[in-house]
C-alpha positions as a Markdown table, in Angstrom:
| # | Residue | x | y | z |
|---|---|---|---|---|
| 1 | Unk | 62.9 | 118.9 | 89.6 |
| 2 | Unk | 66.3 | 119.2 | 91.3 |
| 3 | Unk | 66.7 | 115.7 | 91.7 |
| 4 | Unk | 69.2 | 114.7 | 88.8 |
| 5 | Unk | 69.4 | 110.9 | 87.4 |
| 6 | Unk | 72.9 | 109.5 | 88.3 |
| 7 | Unk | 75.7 | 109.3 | 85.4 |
| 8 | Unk | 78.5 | 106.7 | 85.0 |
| 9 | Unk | 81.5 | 107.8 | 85.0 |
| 10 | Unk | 83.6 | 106.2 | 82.5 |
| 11 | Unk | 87.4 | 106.6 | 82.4 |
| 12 | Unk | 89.1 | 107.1 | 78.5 |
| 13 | Unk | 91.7 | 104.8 | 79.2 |
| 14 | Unk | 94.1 | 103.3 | 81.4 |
| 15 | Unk | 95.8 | 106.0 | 84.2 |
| 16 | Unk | 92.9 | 108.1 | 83.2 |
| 17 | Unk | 90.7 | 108.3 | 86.1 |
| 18 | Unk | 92.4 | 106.4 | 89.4 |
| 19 | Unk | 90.6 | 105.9 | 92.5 |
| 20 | Unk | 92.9 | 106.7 | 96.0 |
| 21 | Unk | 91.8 | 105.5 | 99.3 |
| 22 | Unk | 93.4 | 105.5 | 103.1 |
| 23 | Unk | 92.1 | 103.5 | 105.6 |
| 24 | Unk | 93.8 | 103.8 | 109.3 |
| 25 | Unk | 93.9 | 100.4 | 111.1 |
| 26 | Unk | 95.1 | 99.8 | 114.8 |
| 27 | Unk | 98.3 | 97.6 | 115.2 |
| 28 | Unk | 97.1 | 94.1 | 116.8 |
| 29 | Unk | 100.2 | 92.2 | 118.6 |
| 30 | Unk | 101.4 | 89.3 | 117.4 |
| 31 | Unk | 99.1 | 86.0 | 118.6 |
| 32 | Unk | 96.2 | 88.3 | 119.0 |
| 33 | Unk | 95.0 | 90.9 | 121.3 |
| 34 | Unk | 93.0 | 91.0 | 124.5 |
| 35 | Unk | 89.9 | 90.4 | 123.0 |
| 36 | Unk | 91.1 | 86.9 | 121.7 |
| 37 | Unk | 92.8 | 85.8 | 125.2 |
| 38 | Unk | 91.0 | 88.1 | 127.9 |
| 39 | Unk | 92.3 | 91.2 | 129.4 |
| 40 | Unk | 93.6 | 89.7 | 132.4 |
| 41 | Unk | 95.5 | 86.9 | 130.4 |
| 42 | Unk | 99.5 | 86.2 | 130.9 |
| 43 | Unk | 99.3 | 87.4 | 126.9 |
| 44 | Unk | 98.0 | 90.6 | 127.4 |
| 45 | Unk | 100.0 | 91.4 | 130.3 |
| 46 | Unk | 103.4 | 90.3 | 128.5 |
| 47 | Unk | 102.2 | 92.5 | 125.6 |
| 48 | Unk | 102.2 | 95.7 | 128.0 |
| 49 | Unk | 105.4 | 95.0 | 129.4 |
| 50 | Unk | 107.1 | 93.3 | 126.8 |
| 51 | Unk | 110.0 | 94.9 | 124.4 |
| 52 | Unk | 109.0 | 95.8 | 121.0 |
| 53 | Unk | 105.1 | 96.5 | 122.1 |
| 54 | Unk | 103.8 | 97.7 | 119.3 |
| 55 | Unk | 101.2 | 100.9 | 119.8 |
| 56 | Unk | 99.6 | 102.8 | 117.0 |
| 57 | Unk | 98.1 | 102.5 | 113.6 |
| 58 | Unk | 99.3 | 101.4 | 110.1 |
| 59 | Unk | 97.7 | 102.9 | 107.1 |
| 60 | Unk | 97.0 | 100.7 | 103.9 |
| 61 | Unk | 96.8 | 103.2 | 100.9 |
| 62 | Unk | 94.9 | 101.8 | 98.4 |
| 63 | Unk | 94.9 | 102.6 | 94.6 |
| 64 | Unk | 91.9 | 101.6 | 92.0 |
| 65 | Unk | 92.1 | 102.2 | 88.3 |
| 66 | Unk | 88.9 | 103.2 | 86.8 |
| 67 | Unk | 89.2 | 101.8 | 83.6 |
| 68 | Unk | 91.1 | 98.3 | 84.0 |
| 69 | Unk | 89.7 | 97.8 | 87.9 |
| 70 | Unk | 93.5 | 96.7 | 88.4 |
| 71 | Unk | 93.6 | 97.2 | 92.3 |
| 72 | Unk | 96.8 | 97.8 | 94.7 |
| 73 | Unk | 97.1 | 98.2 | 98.7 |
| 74 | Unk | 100.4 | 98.7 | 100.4 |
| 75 | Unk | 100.8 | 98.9 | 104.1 |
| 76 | Unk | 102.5 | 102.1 | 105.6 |
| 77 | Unk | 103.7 | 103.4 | 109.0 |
| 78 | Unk | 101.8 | 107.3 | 108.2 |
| 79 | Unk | 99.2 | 109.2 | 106.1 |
């Protein structure tokens, strides 16, 4: 049989065995996007003229410890 029975992994102690995650999320203007007000809204067409228009992603870098489950995310401008 080459199915094999899945084992737990268990970490020794804390630092041991730490989880890392990135996940890329798209940058949303402030007071919503169009979706919230309608493309054709005076919000949406102030956000694509408007100074500061924020285009792009932030990453949030996420960091689990496998033995205490102490989680901790921070927001960053790249990978």
């Amino acid at each position: 049989d080459l199915r094999q029975r899945p084992q737990k992994i268990t970490a020794r102690g804390p630092g041991h065995m730490v989880h890392l995650d990135v996940k890329k999320i798209g940058k949303i203007p402030d007071g919503g996007g169009w979706r919230a007000h309608g493309r054709d809204s005076e919000n949406a067409r102030a956000a694509k003229r408007g100074p500061g228009r924020r285009v792009g992603y932030t990453y949030l870098h996420s960091a689990i410890d496998g033995f205490t489950r102490l989680a901790y995310t921070e927001a960053l401008p790249d990978e």
